[in-house]
N, C-alpha and C positions, 0 to 999 in steps of 0.2 A: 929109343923108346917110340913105339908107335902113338901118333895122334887120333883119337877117337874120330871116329866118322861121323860127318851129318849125312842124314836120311831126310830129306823135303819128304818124301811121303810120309817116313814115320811121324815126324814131328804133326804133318794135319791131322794125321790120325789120331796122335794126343791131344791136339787141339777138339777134335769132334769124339769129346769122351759122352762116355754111356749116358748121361742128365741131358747135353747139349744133344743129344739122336732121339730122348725121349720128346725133347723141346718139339720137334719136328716130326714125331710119329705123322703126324697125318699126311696123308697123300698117297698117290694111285703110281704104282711102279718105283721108275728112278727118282721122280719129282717129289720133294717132299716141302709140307707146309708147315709154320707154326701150330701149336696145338692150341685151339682158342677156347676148349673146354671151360679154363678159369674166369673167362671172361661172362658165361652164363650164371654166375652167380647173383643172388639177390643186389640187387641197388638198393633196397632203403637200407635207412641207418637204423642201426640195431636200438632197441626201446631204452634202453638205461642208458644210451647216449642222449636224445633225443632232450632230455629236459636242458642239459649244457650248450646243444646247438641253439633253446630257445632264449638262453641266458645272456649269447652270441647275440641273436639277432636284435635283443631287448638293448642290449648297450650300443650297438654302431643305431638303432632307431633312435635312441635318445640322443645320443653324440651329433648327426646329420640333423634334429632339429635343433640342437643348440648351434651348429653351425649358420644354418638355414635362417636363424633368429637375428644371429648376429652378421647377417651378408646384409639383410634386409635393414633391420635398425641402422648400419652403418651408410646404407645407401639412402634411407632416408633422413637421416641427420644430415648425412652432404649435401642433399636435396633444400632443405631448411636452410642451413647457414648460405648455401647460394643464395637462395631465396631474401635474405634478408641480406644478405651482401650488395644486393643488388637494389635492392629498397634504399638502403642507405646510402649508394653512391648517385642514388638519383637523388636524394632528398639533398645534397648538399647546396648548401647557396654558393651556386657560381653561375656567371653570367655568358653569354653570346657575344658581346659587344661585337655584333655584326656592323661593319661599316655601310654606312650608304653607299652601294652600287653607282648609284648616279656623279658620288663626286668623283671615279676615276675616269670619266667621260673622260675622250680625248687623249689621254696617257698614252705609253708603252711601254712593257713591259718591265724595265728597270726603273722608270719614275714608279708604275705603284706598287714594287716591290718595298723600295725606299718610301715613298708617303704608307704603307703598310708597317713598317720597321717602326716608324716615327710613332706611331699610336702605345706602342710601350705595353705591346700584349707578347704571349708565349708562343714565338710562330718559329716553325719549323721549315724550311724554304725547302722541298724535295730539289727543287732543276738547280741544273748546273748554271756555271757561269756562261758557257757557249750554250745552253737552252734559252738562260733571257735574253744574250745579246741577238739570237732568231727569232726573239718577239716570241718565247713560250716560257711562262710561268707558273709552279705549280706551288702552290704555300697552303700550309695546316695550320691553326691558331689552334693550340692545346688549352684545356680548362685552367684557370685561374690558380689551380691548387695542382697542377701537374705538370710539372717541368718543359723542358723542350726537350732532357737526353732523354727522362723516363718515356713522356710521348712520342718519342721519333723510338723509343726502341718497341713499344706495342704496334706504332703503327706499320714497322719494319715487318713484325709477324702475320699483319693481313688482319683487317676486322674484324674479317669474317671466321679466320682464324684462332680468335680468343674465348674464353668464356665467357658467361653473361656477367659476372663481376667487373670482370674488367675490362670488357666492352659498354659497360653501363658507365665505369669511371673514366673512360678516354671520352666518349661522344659529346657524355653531356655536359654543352658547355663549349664543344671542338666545330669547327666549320671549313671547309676547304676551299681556296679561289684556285681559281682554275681561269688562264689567262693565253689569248690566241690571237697573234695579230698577224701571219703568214699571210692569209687569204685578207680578211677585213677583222675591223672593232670586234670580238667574243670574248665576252668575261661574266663568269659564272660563279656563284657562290652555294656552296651545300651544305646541311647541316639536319640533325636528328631534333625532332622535335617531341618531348616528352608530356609537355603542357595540355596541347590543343585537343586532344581526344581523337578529333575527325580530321580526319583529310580537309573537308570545306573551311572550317574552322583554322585550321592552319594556313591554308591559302588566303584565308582574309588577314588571319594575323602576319601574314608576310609581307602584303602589299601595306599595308599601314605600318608596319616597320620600317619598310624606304620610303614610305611617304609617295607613294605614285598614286596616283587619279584614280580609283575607283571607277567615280562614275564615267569615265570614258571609256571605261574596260572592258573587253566582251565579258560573256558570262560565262558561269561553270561549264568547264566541258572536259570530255575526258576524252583524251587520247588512245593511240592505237596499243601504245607500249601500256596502259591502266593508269596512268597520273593523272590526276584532276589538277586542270589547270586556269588561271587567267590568262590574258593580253592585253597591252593598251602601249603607250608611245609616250613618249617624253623629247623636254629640250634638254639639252645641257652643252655648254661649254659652246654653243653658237651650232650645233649637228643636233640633228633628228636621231633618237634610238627606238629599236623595239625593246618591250622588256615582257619578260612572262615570268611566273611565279605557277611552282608546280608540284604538286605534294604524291607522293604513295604509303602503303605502310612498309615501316621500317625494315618487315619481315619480307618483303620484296629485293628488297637490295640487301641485304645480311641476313645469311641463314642460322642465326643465333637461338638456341632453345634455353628460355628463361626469361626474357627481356618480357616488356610489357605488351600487351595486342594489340593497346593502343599509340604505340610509337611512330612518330610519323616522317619520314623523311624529305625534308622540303630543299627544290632546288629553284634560284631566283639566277635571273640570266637578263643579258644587256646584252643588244646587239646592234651593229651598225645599218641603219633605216635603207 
């Protein structure tokens, strides 16, 4: 029995049947183009459609302000409860119980790590063991009402890193020492100050918290970095120290949106004369 033959030509030729050649009428010689005649048909939409498209547009208008409504009210609700989140973890009574600066006169780093420990506060020691045996100490005293795992895990995340809730509930009440005896005597105490209002304000109330001399003190002055600061000198432990007490706002050293404008960040420093 013979096998039917393929024809390649025949078969394009049924492929380019009489509708698919009309497709293509247009064109000059062998070249031929689609035929874009149907394309010049009217674009509007025909009149008895016209009231369904506006039925269309009436419902996604409606739909897009109820959504619009509810993006808004949800982001301002979150805006409030921060808001008052942050009101409240300021208002809590918890204390600084900042140590007197002057009685670590004379130490190293593992004594006032230890007379640190002894005071029976929440402190969270960053440096290692081989940091204080190099005379460098880095210690957090967390607020009264917040642990040492919970505060070493916010402070783990960076400050500057958290929201204003819980940047409001770590600070207030937290102070950092900060301790150097490589080169000479540096030991430094920081903390957020919510109370004072002003800068000036907070620099008087610091030096009258260690109890340093006033009136021996130079006077207000602001530095190059913008901290308004004091200076004056002290005895302790039979050595001469400088000491200076140095305020900015908060929003200088932590870029946190919600906290107060008038937060003030005060740093008090002892150094070997």
């Amino acid at each position: 029995m013979d096998k039917p033959s393929f024809n390649l030509f025949d078969k394009f030729d049924s492929i380019l049947s009489k509708d698919d050649i009309t497709r293509y009428s247009q064109g000059d010689g062998p070249v031929r183009y689609m035929d874009g005649s149907s394309l010049n048909r009217p674009i509007t939409m025909p009149k008895k459609k016209l009231p369904i498209a506006l039925a269309f547009a009436a419902v996604a208008a409606v739909i897009g302000v109820m959504l619009a409504m509810n993006l808004l009210g949800s982001t301002l609700h979150a805006a409030q409860r921060s808001a008052a989140s942050v009101e409240e973890n300021l208002a809590r009574e918890v204390s600084l119980d900042i140590p007197l600066i002057s009685s670590y006169a004379g130490m190293d780093a593992a004594t006032i790590k230890s007379s640190t420990d002894s005071l029976g506060l929440n402190v969270y020691t960053v440096s290692s063991d081989e940091d204080i045996a190099a005379g460098k100490l880095d210690m957090v005293k967390m607020p009264s009402d917040v642990s040492v795992e919970e505060g070493a895990m916010y402070y783990a995340q960076g400050i500057s890193n958290l929201d204003a809730p819980d940047a409001a509930l770590l600070l207030n009440g937290m102070w950092r020492l900060q301790f150097d005896s490589t080169k000479s005597f540096n030991l430094s105490i920081r903390y957020a100050d919510f109370d004072s209002g002003n800068v000036d304000t907070a620099v008087e109330n610091a030096i009258a918290a260690q109890g340093f001399d006033a009136s021996t003190a130079t006077e207000l002055d602001v530095d190059d970095a913008g901290n308004t600061f004091r200076s004056g000198t002290l005895e302790a432990g039979g050595a001469t120290y400088n000491w200076r007490v140095s305020a900015i706002g908060l929003d200088a050293v932590y870029d946190i949106s919600g906290l107060p404008d008038t937060a003030i960040y005060v740093g008090v420093r002892m150094t070997a004369a």
